[in-house]
C-alpha positions as CSV (number, residue, x, y, z in Angstrom):
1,X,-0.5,0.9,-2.8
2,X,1.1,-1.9,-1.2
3,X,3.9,0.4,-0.2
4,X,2.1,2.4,1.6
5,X,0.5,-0.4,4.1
6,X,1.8,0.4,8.0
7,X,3.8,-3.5,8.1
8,X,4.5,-3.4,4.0
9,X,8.0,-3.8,4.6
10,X,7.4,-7.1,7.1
11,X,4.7,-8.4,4.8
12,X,6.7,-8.0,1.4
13,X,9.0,-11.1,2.1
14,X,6.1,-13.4,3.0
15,X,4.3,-12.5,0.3
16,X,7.4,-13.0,-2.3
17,X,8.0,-16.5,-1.1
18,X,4.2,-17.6,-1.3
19,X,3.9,-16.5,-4.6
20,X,7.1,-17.8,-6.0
21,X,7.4,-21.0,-4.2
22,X,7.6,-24.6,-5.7
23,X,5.4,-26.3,-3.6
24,X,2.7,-25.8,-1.4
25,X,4.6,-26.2,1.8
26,X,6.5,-23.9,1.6
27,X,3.6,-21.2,0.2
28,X,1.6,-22.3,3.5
29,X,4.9,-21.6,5.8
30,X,5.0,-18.2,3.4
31,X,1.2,-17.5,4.5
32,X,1.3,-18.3,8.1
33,X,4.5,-16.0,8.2
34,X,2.3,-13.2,7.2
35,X,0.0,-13.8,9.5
36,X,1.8,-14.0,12.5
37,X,2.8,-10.3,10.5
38,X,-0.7,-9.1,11.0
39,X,-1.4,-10.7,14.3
40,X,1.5,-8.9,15.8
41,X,0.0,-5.6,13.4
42,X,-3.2,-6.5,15.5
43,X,-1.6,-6.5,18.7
44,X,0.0,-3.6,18.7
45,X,-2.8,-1.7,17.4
46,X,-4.4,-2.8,21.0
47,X,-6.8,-5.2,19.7
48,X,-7.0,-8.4,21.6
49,X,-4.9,-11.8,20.0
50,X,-3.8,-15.3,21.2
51,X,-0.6,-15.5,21.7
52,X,-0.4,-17.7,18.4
53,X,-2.6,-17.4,15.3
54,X,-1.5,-19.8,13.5
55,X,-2.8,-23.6,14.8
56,X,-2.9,-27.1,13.0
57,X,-5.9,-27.5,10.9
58,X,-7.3,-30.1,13.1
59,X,-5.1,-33.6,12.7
60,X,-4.4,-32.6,8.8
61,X,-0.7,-31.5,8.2
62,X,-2.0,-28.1,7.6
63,X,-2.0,-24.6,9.1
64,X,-4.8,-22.4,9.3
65,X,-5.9,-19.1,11.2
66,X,-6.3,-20.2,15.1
67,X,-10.5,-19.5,15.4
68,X,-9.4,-17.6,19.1
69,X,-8.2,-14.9,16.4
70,X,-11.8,-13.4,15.3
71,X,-13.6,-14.8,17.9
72,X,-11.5,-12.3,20.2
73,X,-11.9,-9.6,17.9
74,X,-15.9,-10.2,18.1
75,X,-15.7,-10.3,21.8
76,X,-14.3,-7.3,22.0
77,X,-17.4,-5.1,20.1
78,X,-18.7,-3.0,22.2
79,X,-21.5,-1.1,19.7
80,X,-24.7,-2.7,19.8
81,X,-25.2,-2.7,16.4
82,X,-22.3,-3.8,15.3
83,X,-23.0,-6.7,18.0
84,X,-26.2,-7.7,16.6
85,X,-24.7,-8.6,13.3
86,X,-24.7,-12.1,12.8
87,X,-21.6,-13.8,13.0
88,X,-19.3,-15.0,10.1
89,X,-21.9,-13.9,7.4
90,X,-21.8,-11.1,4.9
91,X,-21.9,-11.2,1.3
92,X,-23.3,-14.3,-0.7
93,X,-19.8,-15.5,-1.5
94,X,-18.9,-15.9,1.9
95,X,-21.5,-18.6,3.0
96,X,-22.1,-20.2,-1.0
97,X,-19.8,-21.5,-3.0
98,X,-22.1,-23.3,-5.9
99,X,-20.8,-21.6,-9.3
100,X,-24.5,-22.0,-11.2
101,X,-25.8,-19.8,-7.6
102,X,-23.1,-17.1,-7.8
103,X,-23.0,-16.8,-11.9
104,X,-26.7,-16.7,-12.1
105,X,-27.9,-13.3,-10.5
106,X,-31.9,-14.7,-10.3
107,X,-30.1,-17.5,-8.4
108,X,-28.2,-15.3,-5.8
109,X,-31.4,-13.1,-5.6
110,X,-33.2,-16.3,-4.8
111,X,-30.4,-17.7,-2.0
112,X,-30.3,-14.4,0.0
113,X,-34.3,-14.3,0.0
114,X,-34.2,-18.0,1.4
115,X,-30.9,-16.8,4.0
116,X,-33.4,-13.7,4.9
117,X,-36.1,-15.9,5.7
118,X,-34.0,-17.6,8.0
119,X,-32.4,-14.6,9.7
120,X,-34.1,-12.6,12.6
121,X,-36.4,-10.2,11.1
122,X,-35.3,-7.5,13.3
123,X,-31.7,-8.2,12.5
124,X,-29.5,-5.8,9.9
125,X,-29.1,-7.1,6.3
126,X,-25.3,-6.2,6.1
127,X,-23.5,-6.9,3.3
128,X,-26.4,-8.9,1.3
């Protein structure tokens, strides 16, 4: 299925190293390769990018996505409703990361009623 993916042949060698690598520098150069891959996927599809996507992950001597990346992307929505959603939040794995709230389904039932109750009333439940 890979195969088939419009940049699988740019993406495979990324991929390889960060998989196989000995160390986590070199995985993290492997990564950022790949996305700089998909950015450029991105930008030739028309969709709006930064001229880099990968940044320093603040003063640490890492590399993570550039936050100009989706915050582009969301600019760019022109439906409404697609607009409205709220930012950054989908499923419960995305904004929890306790193990006894994600094993426990009464638990997860229990943070997406407290999330709701937080949320606009009028907005969409997407992905909850």
């Amino acid at each position: 299925m890979f195969d088939t993916l419009p940049a699988a042949d740019r993406l495979a060698d990324p991929f390889h190293v960060a998989v196989t690598a000995n160390g986590w520098v070199e995985r993290e150069e492997a990564l950022a390769a790949a996305a700089r891959v998909l950015l450029n996927v991105q930008r030739d599809r028309g969709f709006p990018t930064p001229v880099e996507g990968v940044v320093a992950f603040w003063d640490r001597p890492y590399q993570t996505i550039d936050p100009a990346v989706p915050q582009r992307l969301l600019a760019g929505i022109t439906d409404p409703e697609v607009a409205r959603l709220p930012s950054g939040i989908g499923s419960i794995e995305q904004w929890v990361d306790n193990v006894d709230v994600l094993t426990r389904p009464q638990h997860r039932g229990a943070a997406v009623e407290a999330y709701r109750s937080w949320m606009d009333p009028n907005a969409p439940l997407c992905g909850l």
